[in-house]
N, C-alpha and C positions, 0 to 999 in steps of 0.2 A: 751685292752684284759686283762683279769683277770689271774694272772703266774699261777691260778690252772683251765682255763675257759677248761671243755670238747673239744678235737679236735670233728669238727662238724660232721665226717662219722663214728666217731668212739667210742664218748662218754670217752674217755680215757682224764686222766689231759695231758694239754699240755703245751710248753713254752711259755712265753710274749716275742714274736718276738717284740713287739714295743719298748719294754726293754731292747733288745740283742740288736736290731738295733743303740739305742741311747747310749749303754755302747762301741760297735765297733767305732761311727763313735765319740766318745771323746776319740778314741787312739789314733789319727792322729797327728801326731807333723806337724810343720810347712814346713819341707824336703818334706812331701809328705807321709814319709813313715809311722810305726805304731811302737807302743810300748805297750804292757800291761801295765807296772809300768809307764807309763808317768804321769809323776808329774809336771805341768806347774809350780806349787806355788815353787815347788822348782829350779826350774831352769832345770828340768829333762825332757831334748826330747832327746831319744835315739832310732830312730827305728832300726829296723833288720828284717833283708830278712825272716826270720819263721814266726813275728808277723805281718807283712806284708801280707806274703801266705792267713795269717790264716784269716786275714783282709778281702781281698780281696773275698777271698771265703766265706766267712761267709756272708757276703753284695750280693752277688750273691746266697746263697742261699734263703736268704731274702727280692728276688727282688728290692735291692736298690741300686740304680746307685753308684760307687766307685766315692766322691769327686773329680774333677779335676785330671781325671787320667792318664796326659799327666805326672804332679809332681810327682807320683806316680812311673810311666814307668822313668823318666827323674833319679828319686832315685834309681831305682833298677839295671837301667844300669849301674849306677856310682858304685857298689860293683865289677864291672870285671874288671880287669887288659887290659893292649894294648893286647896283644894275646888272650882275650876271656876267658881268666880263672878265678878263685874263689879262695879264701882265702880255703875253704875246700868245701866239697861235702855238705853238711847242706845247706850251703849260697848259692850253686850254683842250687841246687836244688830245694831251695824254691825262690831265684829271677828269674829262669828260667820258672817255674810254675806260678808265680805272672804273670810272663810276657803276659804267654800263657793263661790265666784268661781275662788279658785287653786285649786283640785280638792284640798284640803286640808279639814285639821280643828283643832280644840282639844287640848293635851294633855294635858287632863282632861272628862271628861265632866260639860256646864252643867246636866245634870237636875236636879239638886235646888234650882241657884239661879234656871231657869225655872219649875219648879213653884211655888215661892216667888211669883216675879211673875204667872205665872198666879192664884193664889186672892187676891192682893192688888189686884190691875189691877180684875178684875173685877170688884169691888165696892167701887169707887171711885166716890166723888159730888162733885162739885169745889163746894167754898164757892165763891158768889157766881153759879153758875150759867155758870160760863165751862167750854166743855165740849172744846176742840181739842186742848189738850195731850192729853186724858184717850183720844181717838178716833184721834191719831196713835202712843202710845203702843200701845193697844189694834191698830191696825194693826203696828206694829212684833212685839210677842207672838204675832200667829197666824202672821204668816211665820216665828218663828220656830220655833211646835209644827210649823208644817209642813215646813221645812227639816230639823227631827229626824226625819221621816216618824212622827210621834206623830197624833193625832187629839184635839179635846177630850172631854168627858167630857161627859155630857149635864147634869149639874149647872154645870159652864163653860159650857158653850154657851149655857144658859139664862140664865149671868149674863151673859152676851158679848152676849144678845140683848137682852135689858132693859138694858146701858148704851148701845147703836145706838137702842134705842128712845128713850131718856132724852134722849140729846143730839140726837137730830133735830130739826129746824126744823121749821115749820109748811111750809115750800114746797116742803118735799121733801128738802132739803141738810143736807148735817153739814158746822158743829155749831153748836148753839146757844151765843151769842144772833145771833153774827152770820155764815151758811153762806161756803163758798166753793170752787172748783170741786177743790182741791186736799185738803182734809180731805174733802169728798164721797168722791172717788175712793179715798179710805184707808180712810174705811168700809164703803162697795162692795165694797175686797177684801179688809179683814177678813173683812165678813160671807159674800164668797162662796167664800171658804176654809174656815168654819164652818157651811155647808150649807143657808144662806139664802137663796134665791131673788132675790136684789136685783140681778142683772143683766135681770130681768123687773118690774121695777118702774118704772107709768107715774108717778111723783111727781119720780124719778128722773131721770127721762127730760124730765120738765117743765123741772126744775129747770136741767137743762144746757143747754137751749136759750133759759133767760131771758137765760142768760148771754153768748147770740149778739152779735156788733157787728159791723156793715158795715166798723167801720174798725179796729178792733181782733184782728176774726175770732171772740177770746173774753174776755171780760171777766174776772178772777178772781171777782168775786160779782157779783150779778144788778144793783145799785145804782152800784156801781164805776164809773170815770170811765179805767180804766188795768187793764192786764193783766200776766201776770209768766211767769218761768221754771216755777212749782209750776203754774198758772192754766192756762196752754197745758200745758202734760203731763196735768191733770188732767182737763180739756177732752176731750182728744184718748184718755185712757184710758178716762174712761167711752164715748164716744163708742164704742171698740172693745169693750168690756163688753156694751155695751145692744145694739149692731150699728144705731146712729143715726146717719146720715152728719149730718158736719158742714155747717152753712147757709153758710160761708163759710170753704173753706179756703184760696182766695189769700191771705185777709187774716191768715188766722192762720198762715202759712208767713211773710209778710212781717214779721209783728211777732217769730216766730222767731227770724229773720235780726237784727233788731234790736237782740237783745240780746246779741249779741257784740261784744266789746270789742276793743280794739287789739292787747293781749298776746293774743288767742286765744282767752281764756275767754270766758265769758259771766255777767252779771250777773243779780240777779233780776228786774232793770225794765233799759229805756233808759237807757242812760249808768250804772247802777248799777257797783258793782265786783264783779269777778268773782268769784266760787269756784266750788271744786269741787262743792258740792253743783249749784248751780245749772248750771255746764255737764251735769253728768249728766243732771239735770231735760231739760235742753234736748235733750242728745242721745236720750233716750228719747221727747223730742216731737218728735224728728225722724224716729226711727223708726217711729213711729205713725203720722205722717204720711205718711211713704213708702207704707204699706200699706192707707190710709185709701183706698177705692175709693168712689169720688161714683156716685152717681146718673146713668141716664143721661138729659140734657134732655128 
């Protein structure tokens, strides 16, 4: 497939999945697990539970089987301590999701080390008023309660809401001080896995359409001069959330395509270098894309 060949329903340029598939499946270290920068010639196999996630899921979005995914599971269990716990919430979050990707689990049950980040997350206030990490994280913890099939507790949820509240923008966007289409979209589904109406929200809905470009398709924030791998998926997700078609999806299918790179990946920007988080990003705004039904003129 040609990296600029028209998607067939849609005439739009689309990615060389056959490209993505063979830059993924040369990030596999010998563990089992995944690394972006793996460098065989130098000596450099280092996976990690994100590049992994991003592995994992990007191979399944791509209908190809994950190599040997017992090594894989066998690798990702190994990041949890005797009690079930993670070095931090990043790691436990993306080998618990990895897990739940190969139709697998943990070899101990993470309850007590997510109830832990439950009552701590929540009632987190970020010195100096920078509020992203705190609303990505918080997105990471509810897909996690939910991936247990758990529910919060209406004293969580209360705190869940009051830090959505805390860190929103005045324009509608998370997170303060400065929004952007890709933490928006994590608070969206935090809060609409915690039973918060925000896929019905016009602020919301404002917010993402500030973000519109003629030539960009979608900006990552409303000021922004350049768009990215998180920017376009985030775009393209709430756009599926609110049920808001997009004002310009040739242009954000082309800037898509764009950020694929030589090796296959795709980067976070143009020319950027590749990982695996970001191709996944992409391949998820490709599938968004695909199902993204316009308006008719």
């Amino acid at each position: 497939m040609s990296r600029t060949a028209p998607a067939a329903a849609t005439g739009r340029p689309d990615l060389d999945r056959e490209a993505i598939a063979h830059y993924v499946l040369g990030r596999r270290t010998p563990e089992g697990g995944y690394s972006f920068y793996r460098t065989p010639a130098w000596g450099v196999e280092e996976p990690n539970a994100p590049d992994t996630l991003a592995a994992v899921e990007s191979l399944r979005l791509l209908g190809v089987e994950t190599p040997e995914p017992e090594a894989t599971a066998r690798y990702l269990r190994s990041l949890a301590d005797n009690e079930g716990g993670y070095p931090s919430l990043t790691i436990g979050w993306a080998a618990l999701r990895a897990l739940d990707a190969l139709s697998t689990g943990p070899s101990r049950s993470p309850s007590a080390w997510l109830e832990g980040w439950v009552k701590k997350l929540f009632m987190y206030r970020p010195e100096g008023g920078d509020w992203a990490g705190a609303v990505h994280d918080a997105a990471r913890l509810s897909e996690l309660v939910h991936l247990g099939g758990a529910q919060l507790s209406p004293t969580e949820q209360a705190a869940l809401g009051d830090l959505l509240e805390a860190s929103r923008a005045p324009d509608g966007g998370w997170a303060r001080p400065g929004p952007d289409l890709e933490t928006t979209a994590l608070a969206v589904r935090a809060g609409v896995l915690a039973g918060f109406p925000l896929h019905h929200d016009r602020l919301v809905a404002g917010f993402l359409h500030s973000c519109s470009d003629p030539v960009l398709g979608l900006r990552f924030a409303p000021d922004a001069a350049a768009t990215s791998a998180g920017g376009l998926w985030g775009g393209l997700a709430l756009s599926a959330v609110l049920g808001e078609p997009l004002i310009y999806p040739e242009a954000t299918a082309q800037n898509l395509v764009l950020l694929q790179r030589p090796d296959g990946g795709l980067g976070a920007r143009h020319r950027a270098i590749s990982t695996l988080t970001d191709t996944w990003r992409g391949l998820e705004a490709a599938r968004l894309l695909e199902n993204h039904q316009e308006e008719p003129p």
